[in-house]
C-alpha positions in Angstrom: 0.9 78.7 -45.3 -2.8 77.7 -44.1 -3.1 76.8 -47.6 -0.3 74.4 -47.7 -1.5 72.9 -44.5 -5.3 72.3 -45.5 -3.6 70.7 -49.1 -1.4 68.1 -46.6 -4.8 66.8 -44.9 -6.2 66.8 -48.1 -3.4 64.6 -49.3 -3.4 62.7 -46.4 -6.8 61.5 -46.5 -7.3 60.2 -49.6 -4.2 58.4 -49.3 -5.6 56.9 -46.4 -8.9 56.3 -48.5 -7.1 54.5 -51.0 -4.9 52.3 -48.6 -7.8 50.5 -47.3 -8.6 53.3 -44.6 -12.2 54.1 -45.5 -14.9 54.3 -42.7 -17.7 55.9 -44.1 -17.5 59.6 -42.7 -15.2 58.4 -40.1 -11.3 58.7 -39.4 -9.3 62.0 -39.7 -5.8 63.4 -40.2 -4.4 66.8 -38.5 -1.9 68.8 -39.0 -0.4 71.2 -36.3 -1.1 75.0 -36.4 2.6 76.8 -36.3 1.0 79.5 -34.7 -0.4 77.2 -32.0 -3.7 78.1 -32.8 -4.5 74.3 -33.4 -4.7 71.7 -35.5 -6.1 71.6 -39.2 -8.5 68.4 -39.6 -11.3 67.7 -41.9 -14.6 68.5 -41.2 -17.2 66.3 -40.1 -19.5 64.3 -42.7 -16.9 64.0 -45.6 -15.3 60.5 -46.0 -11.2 60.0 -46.3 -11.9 59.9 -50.1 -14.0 62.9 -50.3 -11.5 65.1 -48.4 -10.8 68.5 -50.5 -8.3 71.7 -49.1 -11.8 73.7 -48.9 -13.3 70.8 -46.6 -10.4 71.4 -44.1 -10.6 74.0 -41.1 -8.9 75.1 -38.3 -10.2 73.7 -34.4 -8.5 75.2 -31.4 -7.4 72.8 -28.0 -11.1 72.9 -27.2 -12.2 71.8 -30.7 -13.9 75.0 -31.4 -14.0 75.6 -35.0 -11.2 78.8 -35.3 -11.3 79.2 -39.0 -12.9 77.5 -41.9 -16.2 75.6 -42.6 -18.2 72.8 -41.4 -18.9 70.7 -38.2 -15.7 69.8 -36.2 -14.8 66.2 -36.0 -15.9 65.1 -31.6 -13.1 63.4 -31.3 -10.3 66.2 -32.2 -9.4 65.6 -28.7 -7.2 62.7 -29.8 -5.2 65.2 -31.9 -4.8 68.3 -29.6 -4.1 66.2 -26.6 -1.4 64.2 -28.2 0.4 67.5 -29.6 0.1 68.8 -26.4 1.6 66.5 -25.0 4.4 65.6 -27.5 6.0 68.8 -29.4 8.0 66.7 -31.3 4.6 65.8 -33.6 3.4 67.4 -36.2 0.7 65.2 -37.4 -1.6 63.3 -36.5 -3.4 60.2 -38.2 -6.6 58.9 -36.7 -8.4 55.5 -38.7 -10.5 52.4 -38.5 -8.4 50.1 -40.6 -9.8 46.8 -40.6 -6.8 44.6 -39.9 -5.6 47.1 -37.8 -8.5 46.3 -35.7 -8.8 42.9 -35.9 -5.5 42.5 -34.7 -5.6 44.4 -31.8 -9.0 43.3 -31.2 -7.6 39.1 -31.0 -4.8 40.5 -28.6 -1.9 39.5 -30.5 1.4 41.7 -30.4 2.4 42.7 -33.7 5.5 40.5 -34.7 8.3 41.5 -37.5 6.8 38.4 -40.3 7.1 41.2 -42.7 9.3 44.3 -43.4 6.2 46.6 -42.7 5.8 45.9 -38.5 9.5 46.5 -38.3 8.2 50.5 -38.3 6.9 49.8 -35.1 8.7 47.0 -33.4 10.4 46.7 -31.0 9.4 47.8 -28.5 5.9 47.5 -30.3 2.7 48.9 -30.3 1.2 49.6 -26.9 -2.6 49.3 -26.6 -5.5 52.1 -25.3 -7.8 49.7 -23.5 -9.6 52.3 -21.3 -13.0 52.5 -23.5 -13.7 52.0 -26.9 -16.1 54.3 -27.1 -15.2 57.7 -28.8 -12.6 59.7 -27.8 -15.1 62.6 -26.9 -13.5 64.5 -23.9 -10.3 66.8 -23.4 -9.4 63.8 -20.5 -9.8 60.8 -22.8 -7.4 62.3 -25.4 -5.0 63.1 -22.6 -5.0 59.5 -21.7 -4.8 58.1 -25.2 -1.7 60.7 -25.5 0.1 59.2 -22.1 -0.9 55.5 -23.7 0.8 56.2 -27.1 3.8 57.7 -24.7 7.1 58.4 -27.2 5.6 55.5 -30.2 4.9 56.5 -33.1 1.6 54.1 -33.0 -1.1 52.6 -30.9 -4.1 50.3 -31.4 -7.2 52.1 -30.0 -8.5 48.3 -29.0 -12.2 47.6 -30.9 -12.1 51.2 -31.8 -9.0 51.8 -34.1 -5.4 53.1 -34.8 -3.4 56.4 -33.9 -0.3 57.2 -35.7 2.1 60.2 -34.9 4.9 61.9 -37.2 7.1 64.7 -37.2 5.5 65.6 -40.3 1.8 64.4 -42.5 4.2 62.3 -44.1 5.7 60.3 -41.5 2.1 59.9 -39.6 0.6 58.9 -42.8 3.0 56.4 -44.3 2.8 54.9 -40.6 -0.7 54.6 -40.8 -0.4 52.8 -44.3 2.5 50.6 -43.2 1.2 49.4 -39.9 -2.4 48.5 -41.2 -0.2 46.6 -44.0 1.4 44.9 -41.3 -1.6 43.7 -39.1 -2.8 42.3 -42.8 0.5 40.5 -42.8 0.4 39.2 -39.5 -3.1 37.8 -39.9 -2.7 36.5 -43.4 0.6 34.5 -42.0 -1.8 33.0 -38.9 -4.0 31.5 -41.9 -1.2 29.1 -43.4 -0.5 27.4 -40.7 3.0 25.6 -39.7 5.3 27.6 -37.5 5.7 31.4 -38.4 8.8 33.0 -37.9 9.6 36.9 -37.2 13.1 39.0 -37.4 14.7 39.1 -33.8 14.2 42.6 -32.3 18.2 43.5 -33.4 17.0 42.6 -36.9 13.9 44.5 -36.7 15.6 47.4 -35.9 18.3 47.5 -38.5 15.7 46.8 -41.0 13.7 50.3 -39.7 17.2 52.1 -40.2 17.6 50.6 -43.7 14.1 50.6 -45.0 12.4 53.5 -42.9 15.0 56.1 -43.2 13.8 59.9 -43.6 14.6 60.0 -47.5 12.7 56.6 -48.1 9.7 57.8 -46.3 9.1 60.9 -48.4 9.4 58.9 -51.4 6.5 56.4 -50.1 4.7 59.5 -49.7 5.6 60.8 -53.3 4.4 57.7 -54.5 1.0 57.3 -52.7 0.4 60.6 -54.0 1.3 59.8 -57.2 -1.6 57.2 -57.7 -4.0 59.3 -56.4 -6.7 60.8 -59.3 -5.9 64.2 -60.6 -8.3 66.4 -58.7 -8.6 70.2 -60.2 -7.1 72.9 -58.0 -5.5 70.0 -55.6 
């Protein structure tokens, strides 16, 4: 089982990596513990593309390193607190995508002017504005967590993105889909004229036709599928 669960991170971030994710050694994905011992996350100093089943351990609530190698990531309070505070989610995607961020950072609510932001909207993606420092404290996760409420995303403003599944899959293809959708958004701002967006009862048939479970895990499959062979993974 830990196995399983230290290959889904694994998975996870090099998706991310590949989708435009990539910060250097930052940005992290966890999965929840079924024992409720924690969450598996990568371990500090490794970027998204570097990310290996071996370079994934197991921090408890505190984000004390439980079981595996290498430095815990100081903000695994985002993770823990979130679960914590939402059993529903399983995993947990934390990123600095960079349309993602300048979106959020401009103050401009994500519109439907592309399939992709109809994931998240309506009602839309609420907004941490607190700090933008790091999340480095068991109090500042808890507040991201009661920000982020029952979404499945929110923009970390000037810092980054948080996205939430019941499963790696769900949070990940979230995390690829919304930072698709701030690139939409801005690109369309660029042509000028008078941009259009789908009405919120449009936007929310389109999630039930284009987001259902089944179509998810197969934009998972696929992400996975372009990813380089790596030996043992």
């Amino acid at each position: 089982m830990h196995e399983e669960l230290k290959h889904q991170v694994a998975l996870s971030s090099r998706i991310l990596a590949a989708a435009g994710h990539g910060d250097l050694i930052w940005g992290h994905t966890s999965v929840r513990d079924p024992e409720g011992k924690g969450v598996w996350i990568k371990a500090a100093g490794w970027g998204l593309d570097e990310v290996t089943a071996e370079r994934v351990h197991l921090v408890d609530e505190d984000g004390a390193l439980v079981m595996g190698d290498g430095q815990p990531h100081s903000e695994c309070a985002i993770h823990t607190e979130i679960m914590a505070a939402r059993p529903d989610v399983g995993a947990v995607v934390h990123t600095h995508p960079p349309h993602a961020v300048a979106l959020a950072a401009l103050g401009q609510e994500l519109k439907a002017v592309s399939h992709a932001a109809n994931l998240f909207t309506p009602p839309g993606v609420p907004r941490f504005t607190r700090t933008a420092d790091l999340i480095l404290t068991r109090e500042l996760g808890a507040a991201v967590a009661q920000s982020l409420g029952d979404r499945n995303a929110l923009f970390l403003v000037n810092h980054g993105i948080v996205t939430v599944g019941r499963d790696v899959k769900e949070a990940t293809v979230a995390a690829v889909v919304l930072e698709r959708a701030c690139q939409q958004q801005l690109l369309t701002a660029t042509g000028g004229g008078w941009p259009t967006w789908s009405p919120p009862e449009e936007s929310l048939a389109k999630r039930e036709h284009i987001y259902h479970d089944a179509a998810v895990a197969s934009v998972w499959d696929y992400l996975v599928r372009q990813l380089p062979t790596r030996k043992g993974e």
